[in-house]
Every structure is written in structure tokens, then in C-alpha cells.
GUKOL-200340 format. One line per field, with one value per atom (N, C-alpha, C): residue in one letter; x, y, z; atom name. Coordinates in pm, whole numbers, plus 50000, padded with zeros to 5 digits. Layout:
<rs>
residuo A,... $
px X,... $
py Y,... $
pz Z,... $
atomo CA,... $
</rs>
This chain:
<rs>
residuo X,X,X,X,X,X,X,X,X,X,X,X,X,X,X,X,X,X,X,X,X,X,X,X,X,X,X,X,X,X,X,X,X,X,X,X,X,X,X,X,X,X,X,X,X,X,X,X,X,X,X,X,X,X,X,X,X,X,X,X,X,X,X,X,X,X,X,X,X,X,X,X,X,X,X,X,X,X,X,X,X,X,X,X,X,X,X,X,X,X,X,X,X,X,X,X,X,X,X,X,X,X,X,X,X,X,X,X,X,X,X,X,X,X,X,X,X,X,X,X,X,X,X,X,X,X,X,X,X,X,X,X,X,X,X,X,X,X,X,X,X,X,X,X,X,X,X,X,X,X,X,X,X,X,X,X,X,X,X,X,X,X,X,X,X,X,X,X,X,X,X,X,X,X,X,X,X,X,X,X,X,X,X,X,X,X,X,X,X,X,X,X,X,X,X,X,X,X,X,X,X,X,X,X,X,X,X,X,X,X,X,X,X,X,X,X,X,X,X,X,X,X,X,X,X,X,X,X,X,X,X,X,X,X,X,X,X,X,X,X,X,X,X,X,X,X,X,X,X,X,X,X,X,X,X,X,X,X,X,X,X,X,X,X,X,X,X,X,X,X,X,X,X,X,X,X,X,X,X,X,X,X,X,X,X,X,X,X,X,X,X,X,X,X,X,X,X,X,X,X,X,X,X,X,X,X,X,X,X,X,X,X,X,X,X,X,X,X,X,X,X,X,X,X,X,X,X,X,X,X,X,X,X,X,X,X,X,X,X,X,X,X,X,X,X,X,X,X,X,X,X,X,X,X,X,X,X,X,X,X,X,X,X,X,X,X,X,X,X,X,X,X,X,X,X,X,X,X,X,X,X,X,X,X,X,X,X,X,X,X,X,X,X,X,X,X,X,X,X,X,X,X,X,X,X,X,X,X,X,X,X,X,X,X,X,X,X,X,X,X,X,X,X,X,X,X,X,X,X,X,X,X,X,X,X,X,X,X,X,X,X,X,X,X,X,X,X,X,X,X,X,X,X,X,X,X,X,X,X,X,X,X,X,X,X,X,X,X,X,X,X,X,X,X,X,X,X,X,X,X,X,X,X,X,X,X,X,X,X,X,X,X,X,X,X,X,X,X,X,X,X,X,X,X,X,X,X,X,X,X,X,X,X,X,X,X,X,X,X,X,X,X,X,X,X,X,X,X,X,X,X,X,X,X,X,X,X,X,X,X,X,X,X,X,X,X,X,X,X,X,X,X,X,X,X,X,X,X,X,X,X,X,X,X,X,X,X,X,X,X,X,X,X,X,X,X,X,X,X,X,X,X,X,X,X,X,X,X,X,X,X,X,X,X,X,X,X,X,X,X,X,X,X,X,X,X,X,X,X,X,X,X,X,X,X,X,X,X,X,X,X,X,X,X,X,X,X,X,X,X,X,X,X,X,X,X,X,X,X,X,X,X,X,X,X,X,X,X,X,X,X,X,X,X,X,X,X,X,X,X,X,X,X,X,X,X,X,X,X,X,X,X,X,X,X,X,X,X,X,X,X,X,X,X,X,X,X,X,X,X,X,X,X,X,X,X,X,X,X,X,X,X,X,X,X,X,X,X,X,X,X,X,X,X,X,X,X,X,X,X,X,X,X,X,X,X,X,X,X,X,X,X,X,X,X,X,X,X,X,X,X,X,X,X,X,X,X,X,X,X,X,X,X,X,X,X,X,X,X,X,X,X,X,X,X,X,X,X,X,X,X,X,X,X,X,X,X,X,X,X,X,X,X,X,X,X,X,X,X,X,X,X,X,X,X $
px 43863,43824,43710,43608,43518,43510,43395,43414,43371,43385,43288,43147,43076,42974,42876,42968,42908,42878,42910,42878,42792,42804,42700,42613,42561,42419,42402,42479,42462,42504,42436,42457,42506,42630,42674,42661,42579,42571,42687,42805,42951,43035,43148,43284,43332,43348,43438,43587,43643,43742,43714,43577,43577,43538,43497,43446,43525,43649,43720,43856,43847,43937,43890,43723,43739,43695,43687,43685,43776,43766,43891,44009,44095,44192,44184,44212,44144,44000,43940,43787,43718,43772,43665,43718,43598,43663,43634,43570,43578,43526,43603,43524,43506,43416,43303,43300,43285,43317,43319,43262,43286,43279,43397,43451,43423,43399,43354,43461,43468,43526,43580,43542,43652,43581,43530,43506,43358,43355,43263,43128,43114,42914,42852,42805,42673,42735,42849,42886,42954,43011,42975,42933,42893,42802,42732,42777,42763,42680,42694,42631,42540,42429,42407,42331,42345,42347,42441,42419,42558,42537,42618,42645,42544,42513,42443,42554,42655,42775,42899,42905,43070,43085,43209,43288,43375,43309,43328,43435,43487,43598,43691,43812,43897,44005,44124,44257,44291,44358,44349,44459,44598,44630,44629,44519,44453,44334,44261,44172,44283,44363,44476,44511,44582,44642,44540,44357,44276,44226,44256,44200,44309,44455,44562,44553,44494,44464,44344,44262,44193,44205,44256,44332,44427,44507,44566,44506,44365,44321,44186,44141,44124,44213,44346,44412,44448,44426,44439,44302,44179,44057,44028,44079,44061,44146,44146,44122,44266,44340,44443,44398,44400,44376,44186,44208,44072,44083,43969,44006,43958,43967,43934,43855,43767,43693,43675,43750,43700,43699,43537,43489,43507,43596,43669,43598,43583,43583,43713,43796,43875,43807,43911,43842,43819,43799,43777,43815,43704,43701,43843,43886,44029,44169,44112,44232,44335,44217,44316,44278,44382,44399,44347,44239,44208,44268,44202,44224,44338,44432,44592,44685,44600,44640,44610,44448,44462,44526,44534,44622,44724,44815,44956,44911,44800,44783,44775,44708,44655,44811,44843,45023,45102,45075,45182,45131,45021,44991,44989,45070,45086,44987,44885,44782,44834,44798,44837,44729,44777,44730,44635,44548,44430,44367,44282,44241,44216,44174,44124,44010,43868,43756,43745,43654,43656,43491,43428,43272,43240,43164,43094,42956,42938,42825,42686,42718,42644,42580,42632,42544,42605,42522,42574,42596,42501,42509,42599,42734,42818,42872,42794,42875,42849,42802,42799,42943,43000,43131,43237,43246,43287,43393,43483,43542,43584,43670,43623,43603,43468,43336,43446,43382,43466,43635,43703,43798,43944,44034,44124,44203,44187,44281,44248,44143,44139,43984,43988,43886,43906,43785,43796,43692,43753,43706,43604,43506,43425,43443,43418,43417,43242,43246,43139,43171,43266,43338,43361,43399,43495,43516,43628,43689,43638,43713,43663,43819,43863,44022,44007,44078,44058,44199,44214,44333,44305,44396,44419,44543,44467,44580,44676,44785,44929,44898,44813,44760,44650,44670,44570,44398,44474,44359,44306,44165,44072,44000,44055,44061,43879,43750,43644,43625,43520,43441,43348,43356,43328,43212,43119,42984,42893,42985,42935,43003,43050,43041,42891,42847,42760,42728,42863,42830,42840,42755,42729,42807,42851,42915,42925,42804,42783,42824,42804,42804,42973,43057,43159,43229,43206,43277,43257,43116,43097,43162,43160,43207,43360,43427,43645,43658,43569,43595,43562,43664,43789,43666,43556,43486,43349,43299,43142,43057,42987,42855,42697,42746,42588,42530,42421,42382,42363,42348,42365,42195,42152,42011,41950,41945,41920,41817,41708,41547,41586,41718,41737,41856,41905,41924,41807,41735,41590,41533,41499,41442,41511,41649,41736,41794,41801,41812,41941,42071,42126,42264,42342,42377,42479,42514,42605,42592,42468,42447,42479,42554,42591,42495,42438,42381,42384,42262,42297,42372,42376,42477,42608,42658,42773,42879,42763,42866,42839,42721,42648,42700,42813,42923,43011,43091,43207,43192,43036,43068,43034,42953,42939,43069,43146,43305,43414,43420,43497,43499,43345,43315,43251,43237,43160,43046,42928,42820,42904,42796,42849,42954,43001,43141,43070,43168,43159,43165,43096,43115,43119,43218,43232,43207,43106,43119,43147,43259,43338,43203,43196,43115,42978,42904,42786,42666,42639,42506,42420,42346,42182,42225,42313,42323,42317,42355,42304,42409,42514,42619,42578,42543,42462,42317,42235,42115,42165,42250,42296,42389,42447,42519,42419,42320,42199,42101,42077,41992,42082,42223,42301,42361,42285,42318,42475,42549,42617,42593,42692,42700,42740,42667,42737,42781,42840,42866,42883,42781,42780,42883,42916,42950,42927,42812,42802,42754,42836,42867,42734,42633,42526,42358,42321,42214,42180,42085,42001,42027,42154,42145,42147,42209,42216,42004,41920,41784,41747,41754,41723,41748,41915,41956,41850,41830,41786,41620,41584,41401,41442,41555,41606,41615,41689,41739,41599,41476,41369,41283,41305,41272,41381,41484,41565,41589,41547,41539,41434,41453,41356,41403,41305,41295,41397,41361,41386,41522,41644,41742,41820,41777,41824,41877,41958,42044,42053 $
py 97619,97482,97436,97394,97331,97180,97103,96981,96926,96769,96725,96715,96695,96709,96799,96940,97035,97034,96956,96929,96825,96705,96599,96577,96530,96529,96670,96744,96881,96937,97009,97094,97195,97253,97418,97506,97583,97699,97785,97743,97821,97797,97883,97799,97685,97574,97466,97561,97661,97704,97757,97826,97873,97757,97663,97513,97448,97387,97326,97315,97424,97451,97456,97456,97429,97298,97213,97084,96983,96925,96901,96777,96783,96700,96553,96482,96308,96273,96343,96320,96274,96251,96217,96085,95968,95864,95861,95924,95969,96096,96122,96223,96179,96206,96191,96307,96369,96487,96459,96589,96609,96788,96841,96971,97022,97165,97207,97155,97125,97079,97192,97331,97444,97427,97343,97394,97458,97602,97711,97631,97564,97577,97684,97681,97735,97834,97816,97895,97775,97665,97547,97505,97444,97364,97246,97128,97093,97076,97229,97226,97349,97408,97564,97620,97471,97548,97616,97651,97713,97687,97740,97728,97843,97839,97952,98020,98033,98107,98071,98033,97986,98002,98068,98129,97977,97897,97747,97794,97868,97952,98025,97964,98005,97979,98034,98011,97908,97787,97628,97646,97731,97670,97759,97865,97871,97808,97706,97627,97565,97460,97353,97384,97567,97522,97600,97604,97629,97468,97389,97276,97192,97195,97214,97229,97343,97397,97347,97300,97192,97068,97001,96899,96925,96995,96990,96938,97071,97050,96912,96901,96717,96621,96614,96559,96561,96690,96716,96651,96664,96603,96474,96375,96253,96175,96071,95941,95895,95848,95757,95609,95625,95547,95530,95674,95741,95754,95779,95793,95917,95936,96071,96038,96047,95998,96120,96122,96236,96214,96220,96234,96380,96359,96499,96404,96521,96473,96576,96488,96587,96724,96797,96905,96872,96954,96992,96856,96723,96621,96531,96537,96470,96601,96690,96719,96804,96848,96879,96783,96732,96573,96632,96662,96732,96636,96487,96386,96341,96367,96332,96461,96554,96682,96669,96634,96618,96494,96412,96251,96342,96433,96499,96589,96671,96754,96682,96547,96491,96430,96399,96298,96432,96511,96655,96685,96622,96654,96501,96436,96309,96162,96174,96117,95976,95850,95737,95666,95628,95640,95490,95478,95304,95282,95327,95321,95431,95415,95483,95454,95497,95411,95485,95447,95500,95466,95597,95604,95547,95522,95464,95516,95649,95750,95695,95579,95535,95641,95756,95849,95899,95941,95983,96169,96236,96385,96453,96479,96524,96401,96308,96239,96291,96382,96463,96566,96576,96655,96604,96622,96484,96568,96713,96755,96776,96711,96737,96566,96612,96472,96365,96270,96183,96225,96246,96332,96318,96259,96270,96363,96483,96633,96655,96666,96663,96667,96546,96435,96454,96475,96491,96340,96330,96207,96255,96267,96286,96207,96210,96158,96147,96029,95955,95912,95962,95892,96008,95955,96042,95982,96007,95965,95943,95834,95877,95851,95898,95888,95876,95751,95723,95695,95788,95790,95790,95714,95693,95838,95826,95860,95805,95793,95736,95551,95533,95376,95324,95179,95152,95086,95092,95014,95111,95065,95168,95069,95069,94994,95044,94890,94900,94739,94806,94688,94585,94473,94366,94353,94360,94389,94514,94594,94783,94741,94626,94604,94554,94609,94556,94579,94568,94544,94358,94350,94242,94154,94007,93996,94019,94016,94042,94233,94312,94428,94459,94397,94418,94319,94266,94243,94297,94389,94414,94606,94642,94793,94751,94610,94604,94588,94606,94623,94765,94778,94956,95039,94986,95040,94996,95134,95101,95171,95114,95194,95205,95363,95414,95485,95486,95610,95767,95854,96032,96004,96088,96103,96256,96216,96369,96461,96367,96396,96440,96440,96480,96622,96653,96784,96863,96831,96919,96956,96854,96826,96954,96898,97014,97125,97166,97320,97292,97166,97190,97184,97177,97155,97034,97002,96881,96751,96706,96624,96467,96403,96227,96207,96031,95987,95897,95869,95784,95687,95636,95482,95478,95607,95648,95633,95748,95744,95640,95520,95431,95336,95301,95202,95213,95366,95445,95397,95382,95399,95262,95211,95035,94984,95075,94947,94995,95127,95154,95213,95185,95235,95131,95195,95107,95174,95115,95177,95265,95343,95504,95556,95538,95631,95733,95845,95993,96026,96066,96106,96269,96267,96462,96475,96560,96634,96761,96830,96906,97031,96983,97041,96919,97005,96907,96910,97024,97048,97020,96904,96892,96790,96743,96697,96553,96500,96344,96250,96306,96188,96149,96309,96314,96225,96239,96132,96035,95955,95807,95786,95855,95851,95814,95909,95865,95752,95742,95586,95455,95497,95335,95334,95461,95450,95509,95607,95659,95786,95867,95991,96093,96201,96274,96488,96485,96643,96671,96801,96869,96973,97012,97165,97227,97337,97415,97530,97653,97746,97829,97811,97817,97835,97889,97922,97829,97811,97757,97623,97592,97415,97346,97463,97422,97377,97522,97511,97353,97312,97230,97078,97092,96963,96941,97037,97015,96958,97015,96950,96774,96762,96614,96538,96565,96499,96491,96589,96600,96423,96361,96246,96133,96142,96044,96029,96193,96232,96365,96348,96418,96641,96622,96816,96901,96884,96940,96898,96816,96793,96905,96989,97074,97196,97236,97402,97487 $
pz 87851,87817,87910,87856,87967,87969,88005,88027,87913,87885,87765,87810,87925,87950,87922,87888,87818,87710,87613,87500,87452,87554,87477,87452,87390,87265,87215,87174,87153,87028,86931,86808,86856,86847,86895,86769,86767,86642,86659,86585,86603,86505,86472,86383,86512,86352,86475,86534,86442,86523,86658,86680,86792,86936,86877,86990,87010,86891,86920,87044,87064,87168,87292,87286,87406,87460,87329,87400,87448,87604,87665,87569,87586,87522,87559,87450,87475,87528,87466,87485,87429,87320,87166,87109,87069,87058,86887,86862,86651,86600,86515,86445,86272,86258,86078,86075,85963,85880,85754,85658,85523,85532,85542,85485,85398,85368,85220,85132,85011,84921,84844,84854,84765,84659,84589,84429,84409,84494,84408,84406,84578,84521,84451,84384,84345,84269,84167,84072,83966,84009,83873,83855,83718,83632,83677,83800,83843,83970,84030,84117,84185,84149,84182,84305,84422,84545,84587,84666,84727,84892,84956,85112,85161,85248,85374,85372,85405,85466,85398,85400,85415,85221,85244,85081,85041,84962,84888,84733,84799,84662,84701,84829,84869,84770,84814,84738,84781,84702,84738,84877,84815,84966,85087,85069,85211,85264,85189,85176,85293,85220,85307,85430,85436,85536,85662,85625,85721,85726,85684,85714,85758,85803,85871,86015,86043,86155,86239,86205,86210,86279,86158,86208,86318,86367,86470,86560,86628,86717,86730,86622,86563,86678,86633,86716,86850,86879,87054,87100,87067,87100,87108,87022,87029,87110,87160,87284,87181,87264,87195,87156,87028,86950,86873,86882,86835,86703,86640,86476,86398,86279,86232,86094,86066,85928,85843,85671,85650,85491,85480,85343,85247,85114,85078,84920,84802,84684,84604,84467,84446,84380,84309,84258,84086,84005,83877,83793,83842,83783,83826,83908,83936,83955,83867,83814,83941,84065,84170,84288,84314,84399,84562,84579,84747,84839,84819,84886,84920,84805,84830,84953,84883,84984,85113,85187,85262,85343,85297,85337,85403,85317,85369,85461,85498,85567,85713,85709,85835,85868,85795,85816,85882,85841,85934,86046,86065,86214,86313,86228,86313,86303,86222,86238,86133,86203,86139,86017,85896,85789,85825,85813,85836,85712,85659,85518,85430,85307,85208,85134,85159,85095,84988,84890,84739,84809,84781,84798,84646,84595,84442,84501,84413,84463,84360,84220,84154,84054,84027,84027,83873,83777,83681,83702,83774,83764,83645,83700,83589,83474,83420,83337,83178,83131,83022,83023,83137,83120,83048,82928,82822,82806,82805,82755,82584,82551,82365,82336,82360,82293,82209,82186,82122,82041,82111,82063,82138,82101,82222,82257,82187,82213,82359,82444,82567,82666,82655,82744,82849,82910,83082,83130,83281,83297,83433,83422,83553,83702,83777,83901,83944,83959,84015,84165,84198,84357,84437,84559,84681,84757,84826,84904,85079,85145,85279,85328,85422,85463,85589,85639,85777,85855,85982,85976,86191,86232,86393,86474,86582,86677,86773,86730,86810,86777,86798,86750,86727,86674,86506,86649,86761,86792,86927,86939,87008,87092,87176,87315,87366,87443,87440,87511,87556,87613,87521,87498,87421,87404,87540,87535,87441,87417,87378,87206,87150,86991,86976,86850,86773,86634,86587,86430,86383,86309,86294,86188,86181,86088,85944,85922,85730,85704,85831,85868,85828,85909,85968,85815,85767,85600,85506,85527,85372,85422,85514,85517,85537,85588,85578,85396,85296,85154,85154,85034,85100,84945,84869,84771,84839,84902,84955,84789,84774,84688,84772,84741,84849,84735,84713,84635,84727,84616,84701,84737,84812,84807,84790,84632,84587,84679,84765,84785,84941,85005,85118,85108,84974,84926,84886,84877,84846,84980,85058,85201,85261,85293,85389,85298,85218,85129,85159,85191,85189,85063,85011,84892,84887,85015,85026,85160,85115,85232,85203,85303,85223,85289,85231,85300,85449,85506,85637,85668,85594,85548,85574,85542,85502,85650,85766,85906,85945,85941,86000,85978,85871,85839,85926,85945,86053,86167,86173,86328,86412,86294,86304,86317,86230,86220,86290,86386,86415,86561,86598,86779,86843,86965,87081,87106,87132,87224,87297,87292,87382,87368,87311,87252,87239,87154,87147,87024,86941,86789,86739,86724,86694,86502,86497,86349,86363,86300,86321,86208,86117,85968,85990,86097,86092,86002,85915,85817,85845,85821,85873,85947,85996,86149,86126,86003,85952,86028,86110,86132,86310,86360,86442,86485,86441,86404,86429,86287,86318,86443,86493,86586,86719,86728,86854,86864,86723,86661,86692,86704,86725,86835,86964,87088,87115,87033,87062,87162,87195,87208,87109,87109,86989,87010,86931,86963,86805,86751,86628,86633,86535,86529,86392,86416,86251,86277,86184,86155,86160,86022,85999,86051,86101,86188,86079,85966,85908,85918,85873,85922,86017,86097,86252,86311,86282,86290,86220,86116,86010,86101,86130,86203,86360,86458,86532,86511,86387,86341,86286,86278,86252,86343,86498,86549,86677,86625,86679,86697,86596,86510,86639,86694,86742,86881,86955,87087,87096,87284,87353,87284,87231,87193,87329,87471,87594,87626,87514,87580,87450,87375,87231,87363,87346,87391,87273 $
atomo N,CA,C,N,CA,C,N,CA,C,N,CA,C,N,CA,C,N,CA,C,N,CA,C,N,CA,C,N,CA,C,N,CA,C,N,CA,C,N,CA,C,N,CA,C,N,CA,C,N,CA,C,N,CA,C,N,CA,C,N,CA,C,N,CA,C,N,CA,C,N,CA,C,N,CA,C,N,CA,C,N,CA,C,N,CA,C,N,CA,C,N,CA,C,N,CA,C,N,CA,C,N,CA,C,N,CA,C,N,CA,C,N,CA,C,N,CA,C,N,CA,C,N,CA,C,N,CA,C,N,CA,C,N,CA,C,N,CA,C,N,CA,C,N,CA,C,N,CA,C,N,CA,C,N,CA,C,N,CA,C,N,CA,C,N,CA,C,N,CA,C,N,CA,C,N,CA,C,N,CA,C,N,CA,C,N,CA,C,N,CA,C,N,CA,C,N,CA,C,N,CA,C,N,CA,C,N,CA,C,N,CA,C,N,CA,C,N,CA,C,N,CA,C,N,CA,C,N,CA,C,N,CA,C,N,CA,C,N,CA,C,N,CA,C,N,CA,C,N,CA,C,N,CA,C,N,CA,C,N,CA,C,N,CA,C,N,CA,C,N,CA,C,N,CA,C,N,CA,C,N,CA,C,N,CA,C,N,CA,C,N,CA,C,N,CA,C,N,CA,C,N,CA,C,N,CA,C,N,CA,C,N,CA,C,N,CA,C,N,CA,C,N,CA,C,N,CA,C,N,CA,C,N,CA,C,N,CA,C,N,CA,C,N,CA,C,N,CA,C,N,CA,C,N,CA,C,N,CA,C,N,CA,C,N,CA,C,N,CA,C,N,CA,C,N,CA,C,N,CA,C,N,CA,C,N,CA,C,N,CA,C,N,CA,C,N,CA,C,N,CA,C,N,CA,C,N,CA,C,N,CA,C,N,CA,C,N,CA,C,N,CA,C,N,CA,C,N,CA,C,N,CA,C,N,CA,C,N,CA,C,N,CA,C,N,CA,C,N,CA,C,N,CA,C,N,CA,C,N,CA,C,N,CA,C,N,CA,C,N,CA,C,N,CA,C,N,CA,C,N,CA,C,N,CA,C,N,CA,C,N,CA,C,N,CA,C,N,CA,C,N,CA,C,N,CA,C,N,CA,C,N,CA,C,N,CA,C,N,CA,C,N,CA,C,N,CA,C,N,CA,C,N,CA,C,N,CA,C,N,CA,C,N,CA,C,N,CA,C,N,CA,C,N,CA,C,N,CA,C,N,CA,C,N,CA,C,N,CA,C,N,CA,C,N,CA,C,N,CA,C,N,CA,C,N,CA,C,N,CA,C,N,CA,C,N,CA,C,N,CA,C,N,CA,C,N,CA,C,N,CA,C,N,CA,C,N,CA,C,N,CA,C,N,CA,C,N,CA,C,N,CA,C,N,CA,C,N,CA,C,N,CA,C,N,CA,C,N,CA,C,N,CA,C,N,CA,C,N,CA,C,N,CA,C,N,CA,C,N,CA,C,N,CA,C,N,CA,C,N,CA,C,N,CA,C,N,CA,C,N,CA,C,N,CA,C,N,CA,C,N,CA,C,N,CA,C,N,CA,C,N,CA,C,N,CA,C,N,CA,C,N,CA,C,N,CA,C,N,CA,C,N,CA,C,N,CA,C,N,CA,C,N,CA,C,N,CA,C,N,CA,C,N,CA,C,N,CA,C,N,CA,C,N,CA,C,N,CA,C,N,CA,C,N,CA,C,N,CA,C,N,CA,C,N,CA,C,N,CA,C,N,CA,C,N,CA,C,N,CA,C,N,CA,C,N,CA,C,N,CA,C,N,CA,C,N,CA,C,N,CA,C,N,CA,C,N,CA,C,N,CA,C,N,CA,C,N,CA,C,N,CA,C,N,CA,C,N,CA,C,N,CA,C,N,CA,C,N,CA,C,N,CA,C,N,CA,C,N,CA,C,N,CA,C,N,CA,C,N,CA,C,N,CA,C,N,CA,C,N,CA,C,N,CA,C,N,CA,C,N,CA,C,N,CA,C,N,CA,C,N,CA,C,N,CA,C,N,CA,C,N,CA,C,N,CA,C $
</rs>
């Protein structure tokens, strides 16, 4: 285990399994995340990027219980009364509940349930997946949404200095309504080659509504490093973790834009 000092402001090109352990216990005051989602980048209809690496077509419940394992050490890392943010979409139009799965996955490792946001992605992409067209033998209902699941450790509140808030009031009402609508930004999946990037908005709500100046922000599944970025732009601290030489390269030409080049490892 080393210190957290070793990590801050830092992208580690690694599996989070292999980093996570060694970052020290109660150190982390949030983690933002969006996990591969399992449904077969770049072999359904929907979607024909695919990942750099990582096999997006596991068996569901070794999908679960590697994202199980996870979460454990999720929880050994974070600050009591730290939180865990995690944007999941379901699978095959609703029809396999990821989000409900993971709710139970994070609840077995102790983690206390705070909200459930319904993203409103605005986006039509798959809304031609009509199943049998005007027809009611069997209609499929697309998903225009995903989830964000926000869930505490041991307790709901995350103790901070009064001075180090700064979300603002119109800020701090319109992200405590549990249906944000962001749009995707198709033109920053092109940008970063990557196939699943949310937009800025997204952690920049998280972390508006749920940290202090200088806190610590962990992305466990960092990609082009977007939670990262916002994390340094609103004067946080932050720690990446991704798998991927290419996004890992990609994120650091990002975060080029927010800090000094000479502080990158």
C-alpha cells in the first residue's frame, strides 16, 4: 500500500484491480464512475465502437460478481461518509435490469442507498428499435436514459469545511431533482475514439452537490479522463484509473488544457 500522495492529480495506466489496493484505506472522499455496461460494444446495432481492450461481452454474472469485487475495495477507500457515484445503463432496452443489479451488488458490500438519478440523455439514437412495428405481439421500448446510483459509506453525511462549499443555490436545486437532462455529446465520441464518453455536466453536478474544495475524486474506469478534468477545473483533487494505454494517452492531451504538462507521471 502506498500513500495517497502518490496518487494525486494522477492518471495510473493500470487495471483498477491492480491500483486499488494499493490505495490507503479512508482516503477518498468520492468516487464517479461509469463501468463498461456488458452489452457487446461494437457488435450491436446500436453501437459499433468497441473498447481498446476490455471484452464488453462477459457472462452477466461474471460481469456482477467482477464488479462486486470492486466495490468492496470502493469501500475500503473511501472517508466515512464518502460517497460512490455510479453511472450504469440497463441492458437489451430494459430488458436486463444492470442498475437494479448493481443497487444489490453495492448493498452487499454495505454501502448506504442516497439516491437514484434517471439521466434523460434527450437523445433519440436507438428509437427506431420498435420491435414488431405497430403491433402489440412484441414491442420493445428503447431507453433514452441511465442511471446514476449514489450510494454513502457508514453515513449519509460528509463532514467539510463551510468555506471549501461552492455550489450555488440555483446549482444545488436544480441537480437535488432526482431527473437531470444532459444531452450525450456525440462530437466528443468522435474527438476521443472513445465509444462511451458522458458528458462534463454530468460529474460537475456530483461533485458540485456532493464535495468540498479539495476533496479527492477517484475514477475507478477513467476513459478520456472527463471526471478528472472537471474535477481539477472546480479545484478538486483527483486520481484516474484506466486500463487502456490509448485513453489513458488521450486523457492526459485533455487534462493538458486544465494543468501544468510537468505534473503528468
Amino acid at each position: 500500500m502506498k500513500n495517497l500522495s502518490d496518487f494525486i492529480d494522477q492518471i495510473i495506466n493500470d487495471k483498477c484491480e491492480n491500483i486499488l489496493p494499493l490505495i490507503p484505506d479512508g482516503s477518498i472522499d468520492i468516487i464517479i464512475t461509469s463501468p463498461p455496461y456488458n452489452v457487446d460494444l461494437g457488435n450491436n446495432k446500436f453501437n459499433k465502437n468497441t473498447y481498446d481492450m476490455h471484452d464488453d461481452n462477459l457472462p452477466y454474472g461474471d460481469y456482477l460478481n467482477w464488479m462486486e469485487i470492486i466495490f468492496k475495495e470502493c469501500y475500503r477507500v473511501l472517508k466515512v461518509g464518502g460517497r460512490i457515484c455510479v453511472n450504469i445503463g440497463d441492458g437489451q432496452n430494459g430488458k436486463i435490469a444492470t442498475h437494479a443489479d448493481f443497487i444489490s451488488k453495492l448493498k452487499n458490500v454495505k454501502f448506504l442507498p442516497m439516491a437514484n438519478i434517471i439521466w434523460n440523455k434527450n437523445t433519440t439514437s436507438n428509437r427506431c428499435s420498435w420491435g414488431t412495428y405497430c403491433s402489440p405481439l412484441n414491442p420493445s421500448f428503447p431507453c433514452t436514459f441511465e442511471y446514476i446510483i449514489i450510494m454513502a459509506k457508514e453515513t449519509y453525511e460528509h463532514q467539510g469545511n463551510k468555506e471549501d462549499i461552492d455550489v450555488s443555490p440555483l446549482e444545488f436545486k436544480t441537480s437535488s431533482l432526482s431527473i437531470w437532462k444532459m444531452s450525450s455529446e456525440k462530437n466528443m465520441l468522435e474527438k476521443y475514439d472513445h465509444p462511451a464518453v458522458f458528458p462534463k455536466e454530468l460529474p460537475k453536478r456530483l461533485i458540485k452537490q456532493l464535495t468540498y474544495k479539495n476533496d479527492v475524486v477517484l475514477d475507478i474506469f477513467s476513459g478520456s479522463g472527463t471526471t478528472c478534468c472537471v474535477a481539477k477545473e472546480l479545484g478538486r483533487r483527483f486520481v484516474g484509473i484506466e486500463m487502456s494505454k490509448k485513453y489513458y494517452d488521450m486523457s492526459l492531451e485533455r487534462l493538458s488544457d486544465v494543468m501544468k504538462p510537468e505534473l503528468f507521471v
